[in-house]
C-alpha positions as CSV (number, residue, x, y, z in Angstrom):
1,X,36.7,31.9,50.7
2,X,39.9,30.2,50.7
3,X,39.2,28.7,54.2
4,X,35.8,27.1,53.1
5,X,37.1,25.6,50.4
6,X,37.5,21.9,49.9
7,X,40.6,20.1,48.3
8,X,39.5,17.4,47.0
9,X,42.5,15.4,47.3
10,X,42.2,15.4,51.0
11,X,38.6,13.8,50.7
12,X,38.5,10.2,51.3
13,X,37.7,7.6,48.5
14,X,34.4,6.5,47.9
15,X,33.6,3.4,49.9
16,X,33.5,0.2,46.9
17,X,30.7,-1.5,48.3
18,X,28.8,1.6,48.2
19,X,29.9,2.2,44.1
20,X,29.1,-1.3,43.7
21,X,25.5,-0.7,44.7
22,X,25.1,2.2,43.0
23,X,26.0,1.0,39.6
24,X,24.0,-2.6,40.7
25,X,21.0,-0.1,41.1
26,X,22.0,1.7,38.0
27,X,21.6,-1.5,35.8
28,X,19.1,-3.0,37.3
29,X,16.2,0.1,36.8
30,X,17.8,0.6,32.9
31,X,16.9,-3.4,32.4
32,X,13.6,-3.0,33.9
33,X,12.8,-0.1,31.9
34,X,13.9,-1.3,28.6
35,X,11.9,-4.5,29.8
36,X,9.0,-2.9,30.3
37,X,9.5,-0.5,27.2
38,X,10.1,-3.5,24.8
39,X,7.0,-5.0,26.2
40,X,4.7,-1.6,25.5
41,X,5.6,-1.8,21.9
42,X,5.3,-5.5,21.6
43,X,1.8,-4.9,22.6
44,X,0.9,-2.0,21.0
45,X,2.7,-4.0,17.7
46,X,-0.1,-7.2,18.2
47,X,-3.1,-4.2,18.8
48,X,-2.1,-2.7,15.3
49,X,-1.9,-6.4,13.7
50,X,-5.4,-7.0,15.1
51,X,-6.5,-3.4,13.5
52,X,-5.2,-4.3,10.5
53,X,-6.2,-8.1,9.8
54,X,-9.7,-6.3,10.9
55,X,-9.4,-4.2,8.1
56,X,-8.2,-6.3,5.6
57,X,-11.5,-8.1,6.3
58,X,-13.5,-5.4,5.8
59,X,-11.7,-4.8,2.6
60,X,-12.5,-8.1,1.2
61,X,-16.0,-8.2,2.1
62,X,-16.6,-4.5,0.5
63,X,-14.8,-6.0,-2.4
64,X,-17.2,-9.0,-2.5
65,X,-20.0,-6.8,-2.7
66,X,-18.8,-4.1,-4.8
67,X,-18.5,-7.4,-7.7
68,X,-21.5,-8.4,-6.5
69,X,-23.5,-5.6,-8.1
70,X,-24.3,-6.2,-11.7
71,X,-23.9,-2.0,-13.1
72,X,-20.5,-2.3,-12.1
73,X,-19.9,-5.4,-14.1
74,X,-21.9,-3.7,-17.3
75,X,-19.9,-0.7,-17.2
76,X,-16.7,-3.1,-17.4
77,X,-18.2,-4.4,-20.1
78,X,-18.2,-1.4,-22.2
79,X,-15.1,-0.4,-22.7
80,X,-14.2,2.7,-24.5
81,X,-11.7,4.1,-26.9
82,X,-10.5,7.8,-27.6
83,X,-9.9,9.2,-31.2
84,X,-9.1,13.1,-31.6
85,X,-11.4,14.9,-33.7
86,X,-11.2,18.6,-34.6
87,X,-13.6,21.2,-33.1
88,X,-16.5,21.8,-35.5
89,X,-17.4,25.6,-34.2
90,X,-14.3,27.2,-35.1
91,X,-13.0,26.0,-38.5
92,X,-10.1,27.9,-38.5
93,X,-8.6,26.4,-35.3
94,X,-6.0,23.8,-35.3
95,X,-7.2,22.8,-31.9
96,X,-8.5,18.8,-31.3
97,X,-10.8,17.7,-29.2
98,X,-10.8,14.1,-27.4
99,X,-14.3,12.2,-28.0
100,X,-14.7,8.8,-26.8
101,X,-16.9,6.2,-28.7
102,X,-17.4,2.4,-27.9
103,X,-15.8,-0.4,-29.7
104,X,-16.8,-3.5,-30.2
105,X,-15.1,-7.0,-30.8
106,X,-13.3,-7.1,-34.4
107,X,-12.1,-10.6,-33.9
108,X,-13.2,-13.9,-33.6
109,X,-10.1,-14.9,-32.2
110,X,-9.7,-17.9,-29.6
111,X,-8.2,-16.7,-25.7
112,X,-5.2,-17.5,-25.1
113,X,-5.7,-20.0,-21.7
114,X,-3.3,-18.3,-20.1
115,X,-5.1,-15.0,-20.0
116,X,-8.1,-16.4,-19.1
117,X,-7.5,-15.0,-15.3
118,X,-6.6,-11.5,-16.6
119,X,-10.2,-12.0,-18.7
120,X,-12.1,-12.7,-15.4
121,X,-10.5,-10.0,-13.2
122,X,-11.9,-7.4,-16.4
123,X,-15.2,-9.2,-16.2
124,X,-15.5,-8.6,-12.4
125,X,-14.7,-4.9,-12.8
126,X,-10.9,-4.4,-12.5
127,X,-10.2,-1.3,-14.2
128,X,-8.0,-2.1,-17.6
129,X,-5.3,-0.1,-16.7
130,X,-4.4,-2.5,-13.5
131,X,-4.7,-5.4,-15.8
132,X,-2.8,-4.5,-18.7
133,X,-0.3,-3.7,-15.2
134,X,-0.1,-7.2,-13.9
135,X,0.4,-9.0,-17.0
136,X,3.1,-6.7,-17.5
137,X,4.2,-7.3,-14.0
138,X,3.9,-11.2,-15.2
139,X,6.1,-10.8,-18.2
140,X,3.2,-11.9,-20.8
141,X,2.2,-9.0,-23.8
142,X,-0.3,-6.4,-22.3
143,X,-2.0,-5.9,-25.4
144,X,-3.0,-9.2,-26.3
145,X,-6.4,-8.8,-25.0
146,X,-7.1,-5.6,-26.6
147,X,-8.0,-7.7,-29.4
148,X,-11.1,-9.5,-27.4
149,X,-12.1,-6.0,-26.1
């Protein structure tokens, strides 16, 4: 074994030119891929825009019909409070139950302008909750229109 093995310090040196090919090849295939690889997800990037600009479309056309349809805009209309009442079968429970009951306007107070577009977004059939949300969002008082309710 000692007679087919190879000292390494006797080899010769690698010839530069060669090295200097090698690495040329080297960094020229890792730009091309990354080239190409940047280009794959650029595209596939613009595809997913396209999907999604589709969709958001789509969205606001359902939307358009969905306040187009005039049960959705009565149901708006009637909007309903909870009270707690106790449970009338068993008198000697302490237990409540939650009934609902519609309310009606107590006020004849004037709008406030400003809350005229909160008004309208109720009257197309955006639930209260998400209102009362972007008026806080806003910085106005959330339970001014409770009153008109």
């Amino acid at each position: 074994m000692d007679s087919m093995a190879i000292q390494k310090h006797e080899l010769p040196p690698t010839n530069q030119k060669r090295m200097v090919a090698f690495i040329n090849h080297f960094v020229v295939s890792t730009a091309t891929f990354l080239n190409q690889f940047a280009s794959d997800c650029e595209n596939r990037l613009i595809l997913i825009d396209h999907k999604l600009q589709n969709m958001e479309a789509s969205l606001m056309i359902l939307e358009a019909k969905l306040a187009s349809i005039d049960v959705l805009q009565n149901a708006s209309n009637n909007v309903t409070t909870a009270h707690l009442e106790p449970i009338a079968s068993d008198p000697s429970s302490s237990d409540t139950v939650l009934a609902t009951e519609e309310t009606k306007p107590a006020t004849n107070a004037k709008a406030d302008p400003q809350y005229d577009h909160y008004f309208k977004m109720l009257h197309l059939g955006v639930p209260l909750g998400a209102v009362k949300n972007k008026i806080t969002a806003e910085g106005l008082n959330p339970n001014y229109i409770d009153q008109f309710l």
